[in-house]
N, C-alpha and C positions, 0 to 999 in steps of 0.2 A: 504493500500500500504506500504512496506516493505523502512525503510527508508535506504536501498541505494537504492533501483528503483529511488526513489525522489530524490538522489543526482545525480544519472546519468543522470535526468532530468532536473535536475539546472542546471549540468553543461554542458548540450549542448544550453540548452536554454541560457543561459548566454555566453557562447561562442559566438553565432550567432548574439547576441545583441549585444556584442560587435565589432564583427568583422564589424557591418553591420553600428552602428555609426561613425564608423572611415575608410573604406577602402569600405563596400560597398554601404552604400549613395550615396558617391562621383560619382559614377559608375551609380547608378542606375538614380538619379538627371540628371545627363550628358544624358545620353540614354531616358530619359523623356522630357528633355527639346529640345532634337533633333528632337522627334517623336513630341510631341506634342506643345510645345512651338516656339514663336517666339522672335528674339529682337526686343523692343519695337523702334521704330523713333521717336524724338523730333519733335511737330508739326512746319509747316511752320510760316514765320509770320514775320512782318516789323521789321528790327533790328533798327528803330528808335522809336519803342514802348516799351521800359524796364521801368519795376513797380521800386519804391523805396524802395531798399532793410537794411536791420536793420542787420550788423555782431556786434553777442553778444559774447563777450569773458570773459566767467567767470576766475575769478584769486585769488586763495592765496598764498600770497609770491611768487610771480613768478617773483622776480627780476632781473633775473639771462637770461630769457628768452625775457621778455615782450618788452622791446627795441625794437630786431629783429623781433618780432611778429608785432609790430607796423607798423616797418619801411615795413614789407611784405602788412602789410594793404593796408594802403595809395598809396602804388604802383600796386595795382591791377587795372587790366583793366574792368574798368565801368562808364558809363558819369558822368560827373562831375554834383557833385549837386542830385545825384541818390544812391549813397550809405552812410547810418550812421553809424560811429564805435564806438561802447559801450563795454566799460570794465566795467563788473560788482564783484571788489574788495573785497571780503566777509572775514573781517576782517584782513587784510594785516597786518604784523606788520611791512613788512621791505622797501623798496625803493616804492613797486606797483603801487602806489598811484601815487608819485610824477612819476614816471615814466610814465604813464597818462594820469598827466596833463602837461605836458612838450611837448604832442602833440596835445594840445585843438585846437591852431591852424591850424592844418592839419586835420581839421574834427573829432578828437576822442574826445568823449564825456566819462565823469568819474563817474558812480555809484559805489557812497563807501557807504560801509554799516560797523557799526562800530564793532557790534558782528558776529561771526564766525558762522554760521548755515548751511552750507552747500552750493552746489552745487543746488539740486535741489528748495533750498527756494534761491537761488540769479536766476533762473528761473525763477520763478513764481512771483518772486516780480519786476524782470526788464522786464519782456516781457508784460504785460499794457503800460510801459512806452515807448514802441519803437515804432519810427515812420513808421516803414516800413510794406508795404504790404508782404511781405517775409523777414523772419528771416532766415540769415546765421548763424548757429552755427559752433563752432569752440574753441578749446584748445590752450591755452597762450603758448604751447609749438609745434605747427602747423603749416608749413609755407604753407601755397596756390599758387599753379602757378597763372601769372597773370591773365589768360584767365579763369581763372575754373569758377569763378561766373557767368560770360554768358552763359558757356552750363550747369551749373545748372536752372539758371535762365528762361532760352528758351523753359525748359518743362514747366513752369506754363502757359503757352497759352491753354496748354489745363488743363479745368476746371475739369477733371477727377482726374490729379495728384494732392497730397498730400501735398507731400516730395519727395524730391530727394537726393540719396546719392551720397557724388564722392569717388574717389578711393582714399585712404589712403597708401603711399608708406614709408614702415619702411626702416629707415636708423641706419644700426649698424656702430656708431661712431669710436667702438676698431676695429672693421676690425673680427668681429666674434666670440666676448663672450658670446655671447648664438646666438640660431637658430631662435628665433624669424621671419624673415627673410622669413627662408622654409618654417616653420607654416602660417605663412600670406600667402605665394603665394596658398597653399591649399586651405586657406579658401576663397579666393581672386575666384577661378576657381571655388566653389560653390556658392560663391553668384550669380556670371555669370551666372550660370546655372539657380537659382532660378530667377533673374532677368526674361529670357524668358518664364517661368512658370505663370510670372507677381505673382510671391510669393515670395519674396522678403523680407528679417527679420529684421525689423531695418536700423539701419545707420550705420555709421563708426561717431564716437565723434571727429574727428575731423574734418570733412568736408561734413556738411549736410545743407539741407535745407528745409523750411516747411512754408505751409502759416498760418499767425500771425493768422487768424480769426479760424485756427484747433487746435490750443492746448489749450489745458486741463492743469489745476494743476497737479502738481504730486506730492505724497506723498513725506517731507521732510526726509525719509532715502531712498528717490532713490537713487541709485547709476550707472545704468545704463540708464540713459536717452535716450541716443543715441538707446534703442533696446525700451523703453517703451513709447516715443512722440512719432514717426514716428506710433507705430501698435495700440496704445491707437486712433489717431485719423484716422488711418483704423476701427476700432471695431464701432467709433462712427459716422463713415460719409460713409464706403465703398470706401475711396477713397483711389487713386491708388499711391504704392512706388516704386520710378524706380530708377536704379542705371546708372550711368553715368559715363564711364571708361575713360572717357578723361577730367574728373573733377581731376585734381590731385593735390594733397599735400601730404606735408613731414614729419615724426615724429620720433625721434631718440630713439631707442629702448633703455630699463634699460640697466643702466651699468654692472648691475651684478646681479647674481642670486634670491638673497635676495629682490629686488626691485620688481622683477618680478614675485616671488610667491606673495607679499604680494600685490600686485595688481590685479593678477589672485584671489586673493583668496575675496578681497573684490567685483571683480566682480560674481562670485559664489556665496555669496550672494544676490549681485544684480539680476543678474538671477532667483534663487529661489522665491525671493520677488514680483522679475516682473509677477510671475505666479500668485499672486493674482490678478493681474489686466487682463490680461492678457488671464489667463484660456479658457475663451470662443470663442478664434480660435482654440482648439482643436472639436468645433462643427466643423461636416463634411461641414456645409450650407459656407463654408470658403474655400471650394475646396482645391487648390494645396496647400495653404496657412497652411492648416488644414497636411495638409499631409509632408510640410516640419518644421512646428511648431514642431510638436510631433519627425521626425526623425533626425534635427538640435540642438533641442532644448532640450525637454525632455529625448531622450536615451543618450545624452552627459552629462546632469544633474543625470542621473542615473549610469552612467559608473564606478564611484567611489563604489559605492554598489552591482554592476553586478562582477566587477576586486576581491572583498572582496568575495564573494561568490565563484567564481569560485574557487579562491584557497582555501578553506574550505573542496569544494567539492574534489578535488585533493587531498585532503589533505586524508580526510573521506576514497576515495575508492585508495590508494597508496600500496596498496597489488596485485592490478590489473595492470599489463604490461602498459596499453595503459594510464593509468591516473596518475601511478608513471612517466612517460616522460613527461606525461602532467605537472606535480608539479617542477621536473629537471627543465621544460624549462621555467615556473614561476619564479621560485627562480634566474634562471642564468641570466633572463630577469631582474631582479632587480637589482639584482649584476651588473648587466655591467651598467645602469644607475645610480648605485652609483660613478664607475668608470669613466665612458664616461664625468660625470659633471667635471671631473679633467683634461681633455685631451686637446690640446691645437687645434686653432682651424684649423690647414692645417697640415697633406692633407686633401681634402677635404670629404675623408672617416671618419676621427673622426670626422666631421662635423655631418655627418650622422647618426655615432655611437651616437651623441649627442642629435638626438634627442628620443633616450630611454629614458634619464634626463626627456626633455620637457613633455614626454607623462605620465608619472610617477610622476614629479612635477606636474602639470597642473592638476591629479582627486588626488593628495594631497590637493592640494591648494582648491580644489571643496570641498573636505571632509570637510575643516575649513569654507569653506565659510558655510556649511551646517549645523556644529555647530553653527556657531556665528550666521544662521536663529533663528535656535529652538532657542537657546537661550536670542534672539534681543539684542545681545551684540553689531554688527557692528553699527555706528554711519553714521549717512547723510555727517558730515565735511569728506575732505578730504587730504590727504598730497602729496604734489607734487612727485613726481616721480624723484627722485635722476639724474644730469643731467649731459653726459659726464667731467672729471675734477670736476665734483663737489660729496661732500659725502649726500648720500641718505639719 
């Protein structure tokens, strides 16, 4: 075969792949999960029968947040004597600690640990120690509405569920320094969709929940827990993850750009990584699960290297009418996302225009994450997230 035949075949094939992990998933997801899906109901059941729940709040140097985190604790609505709150401190160096223990009284309990090891070894080593039949996870930088632990908690009646995720609402503090924002609401209307499919990926990290007797260790360079607890103890028990759209809390999106790839980019590791464990819901014996695995999952981890081919390909056959416009509309596609990152953020068509940045950072930030796989460069510790008024 004549190597431009091969490139016209990259680059339709690569076209469709792309087109169809960002624009026609969404579409086809939707249109599956109307045909054949349903939303799942919380079973029935005495509301004066609630298990005692364990909220684990890992934290490094979170001093800045962990106060208001607290103070959202203790004020959530669950009987009293039924909820325990554990900060697990993995090697704090600034306030976190005492911040803490300044509310042992109000029920918060202080796992400090003195060396820095990560996120996923302050998991594994504080979750033996909690006393609850369900562990609430949750981020020191996360506020919870009152009510969200009870209709988390109301699905474990039935012995079928797992985990339950609730809905995570990004709040842009500057009033619209990046789109974070629109990006979430997208991905917010496929989880939806995969919820009715009962295929469902993961959680949201900052408001999930899981029974204590299903998790599993997880390797200390996890970085993505939130997508590898919840499907690790699907893969090991078939039991079922449901999402919960009136579970709500709140989390203030990067300040700025810089924060935001380099946390995109250490999640793209995390995702890569997660595929070692992982891998075996691409068997079909995993139904919808198998099927939105591979087109949530894997062509979004591929996008970065489908994006790099296709303009190669354009590139290769730019002698030909239809694939020199194709290459134009690459190139101009780039350019206005070098541009658009500079725009400010109303009207709300540069809003728009903005998110050419997002989608163009975001399989940048994939690309790095994918070096720093191969080359096991990313590390398990993790650093806070730069927090409005404050430098990253």
């Amino acid at each position: 075969m004549e190597a431009l035949t091969i490139a016209v075949l990259l680059f339709w094939a690569c076209a469709a792949l792309i087109f169809y992990a960002y624009l026609g998933y969404p579409i086809v997801i939707w249109a599956l999960s109307r045909v054949f899906g349903r939303p799942p109901t919380p079973p029935a059941g005495d509301d004066g029968e609630w298990p005692l729940v364990s909220l684990l709040i890992p934290a490094f140097n979170e001093e800045v947040v962990l106060g208001d985190r607290l103070q959202n604790a203790v004020a959530m609505d669950y009987p009293v004597g039924k909820l325990e709150i554990v900060v697990g401190s993995d090697g704090s160096t600034d306030a976190t600690a005492a911040i803490a223990r300044a509310y042992a009284g109000r029920g918060v309990r202080l796992m400090e640990y003195d060396l820095r090891r990560g996120k996923a070894t302050i998991l594994n080593e504080s979750m033996p120690e909690l006393s609850g039949e369900i562990v609430l996870m949750s981020d020191a930088n996360t506020l919870i509405d009152p009510a969200a632990l009870r209709k988390l908690v109301r699905w474990f009646r039935d012995p079928t569920v797992g985990a339950v995720c609730g809905r995570l609402l990004l709040i842009d503090p500057a009033e619209g320094r990046n789109v974070d924002g629109l990006y979430w609401k997208y991905e917010t209307f496929i989880k939806q969709c995969e919820n009715r499919l009962g295929a469902l990926l993961g959680a949201n990290g900052g408001i999930y929940a899981i029974r204590k007797a299903l998790y599993s260790p997880i390797p200390a360079t996890t970085t993505v827990d939130d997508l590898v607890i919840p499907l690790r103890a699907k893969l090991e028990t078939g039991c079922r993850i449901v999402y919960e759209a009136d579970a709500i809390a709140r989390e203030e999106t990067a300040p700025d750009i810089n924060g935001e790839f380099r946390r995109r980019a250490r999640n793209g590791t995390g995702d890569l990584r997660s595929l070692e464990i992982l891998w075996p819901l691409l068997n079909p014996i995993w139904g919808w699960t198998t099927f939105t695995f591979f087109s949530h999952k894997i062509l979004r981890l591929a996008c970065p290297f489908l994006l790099l081919i296709l303009l190669g390909c354009s590139l290769l056959l730019s002698d030909r009418p239809l694939y020199q416009a194709a290459l134009i509309g690459q190139v101009g596609f780039y350019l206005v996302s070098v541009l658009a990152g500079h725009l400010p953020p109303r009207p709300w068509a540069f809003r728009f225009l903005r998110l050419t940045t997002m989608f163009v950072g975001m399989n940048l930030a994939l690309m790095v994450g994918f070096w720093r796989w191969i080359w096991g460069t990313q590390k398990g510790t993790w650093r806070p997230t730069g927090r409005h008024g404050q430098r990253a």
